[in-house]
N, C-alpha and C positions, 0 to 999 in steps of 0.2 A: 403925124409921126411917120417918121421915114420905116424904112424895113430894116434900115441899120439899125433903130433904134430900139426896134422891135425885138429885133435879132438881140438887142445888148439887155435886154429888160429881160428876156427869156433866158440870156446865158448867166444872170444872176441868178436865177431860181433855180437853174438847174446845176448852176457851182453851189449851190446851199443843198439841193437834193444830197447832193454828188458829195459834199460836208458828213452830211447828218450820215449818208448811208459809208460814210470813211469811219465817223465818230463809232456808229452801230460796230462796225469791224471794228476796231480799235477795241472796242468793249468788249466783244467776242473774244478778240483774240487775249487781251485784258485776262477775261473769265477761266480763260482755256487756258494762259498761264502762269492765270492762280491757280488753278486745278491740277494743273502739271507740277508747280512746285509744291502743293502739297500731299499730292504723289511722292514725289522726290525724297521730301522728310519723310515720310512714312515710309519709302526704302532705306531711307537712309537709315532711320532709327530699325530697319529690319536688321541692316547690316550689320550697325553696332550690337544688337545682341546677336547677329549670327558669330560675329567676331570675340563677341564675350565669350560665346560656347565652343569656339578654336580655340580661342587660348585654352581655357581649362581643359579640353580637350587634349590639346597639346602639354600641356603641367602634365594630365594623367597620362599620356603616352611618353611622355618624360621619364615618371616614378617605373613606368612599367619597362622604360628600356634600363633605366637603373636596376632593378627587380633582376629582369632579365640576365644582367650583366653578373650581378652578383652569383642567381642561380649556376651562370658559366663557370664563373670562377669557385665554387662550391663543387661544380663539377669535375674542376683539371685537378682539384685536390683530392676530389674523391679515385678518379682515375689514377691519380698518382699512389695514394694508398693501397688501390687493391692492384695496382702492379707489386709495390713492395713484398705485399701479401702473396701476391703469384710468387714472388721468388722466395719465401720464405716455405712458403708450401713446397716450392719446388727443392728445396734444402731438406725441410721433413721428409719429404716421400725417398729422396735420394739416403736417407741417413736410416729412415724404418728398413729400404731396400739392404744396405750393407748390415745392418743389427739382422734381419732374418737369415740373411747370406750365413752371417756369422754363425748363428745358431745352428742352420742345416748343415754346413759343412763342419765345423769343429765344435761347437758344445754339446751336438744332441750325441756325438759320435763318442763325445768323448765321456759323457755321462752315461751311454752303452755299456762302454770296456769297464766305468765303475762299478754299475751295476752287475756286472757280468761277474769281477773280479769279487765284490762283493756276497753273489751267488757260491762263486768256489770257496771261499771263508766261510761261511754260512753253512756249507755243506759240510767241509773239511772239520771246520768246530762242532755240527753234528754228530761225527763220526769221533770223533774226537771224546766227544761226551758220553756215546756208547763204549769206546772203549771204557774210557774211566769211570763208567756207569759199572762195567762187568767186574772190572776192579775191585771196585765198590763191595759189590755185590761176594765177591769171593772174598774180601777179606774179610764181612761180616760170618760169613761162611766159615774162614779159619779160622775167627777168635771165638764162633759157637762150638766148632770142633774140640779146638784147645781147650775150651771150657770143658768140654764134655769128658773129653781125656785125664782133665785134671780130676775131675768128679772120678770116673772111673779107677782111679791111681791111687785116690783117696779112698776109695771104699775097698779096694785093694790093696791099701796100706804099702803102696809102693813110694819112695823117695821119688821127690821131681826132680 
């Protein structure tokens, strides 16, 4: 045998090495990306439920911006009321302010001079009933007199 021949006999075996140790790799890498895809699904399927748990996540930050929106507008009404309220207060206090006004300057002043005027009647009809008291008093006085004259006139035998 030649050396080429040798040389050809040997580049067969070691094209079959050079095979098996390709096939070996092949398998490896084979192994390694069934390993990887099933990695893969298993994030995949991480994802799908992380994505399940956005969504309703997302529903519930939904309801809560609805919620939210609502609580606003419950709010500009509420604000609007107790404006209205401010200016109705502000109507009362302006109307209690003119009714006291009124009172200090013309009712209480004027309910004074009544009672004042009242005081002088009160007095004057006092005096008044002293007089008509002494009246009184004397004219029981002159019809006891008169009585007594008549008695006297009588036992006197004098004509009345």
């Amino acid at each position: 045998m030649t050396t080429n021949s040798i040389s050809g006999q040997q580049g067969g075996t070691d094209d079959m090495k050079d095979s098996k140790k390709i096939i070996k790799l092949i398998e490896k890498v084979t192994d390694k990306v069934d390993s990887l895809s099933d990695r893969i699904d298993e994030i995949s399927d991480r994802v799908d439920k992380l994505s399940d748990r956005v969504d309703k996540l997302s529903d519930r930050v939904d309801k809560l911006s609805d919620r939210v929106d609502k609580m606003n507008n419950d709010m500009d009404v509420m604000k609007s009321d107790i404006s209205d309220i401010k200016v109705r207060l502000d109507r009362v206090e302006a109307r209690t302010t003119d009714i006291a006004m009124t009172l200090e300057n013309h009712i209480w002043p004027s309910i004074r001079r009544v009672a004042e005027g009242h005081q002088d009647l009160d007095r004057n009809l006092h005096e008044a009933l002293k007089i008509t008291e002494k009246n009184e008093m004397m004219y029981v006085r002159v019809n006891y007199l008169e009585e007594q004259v008549g008695k006297i006139k009588e036992h006197i035998n004098m004509p009345a």
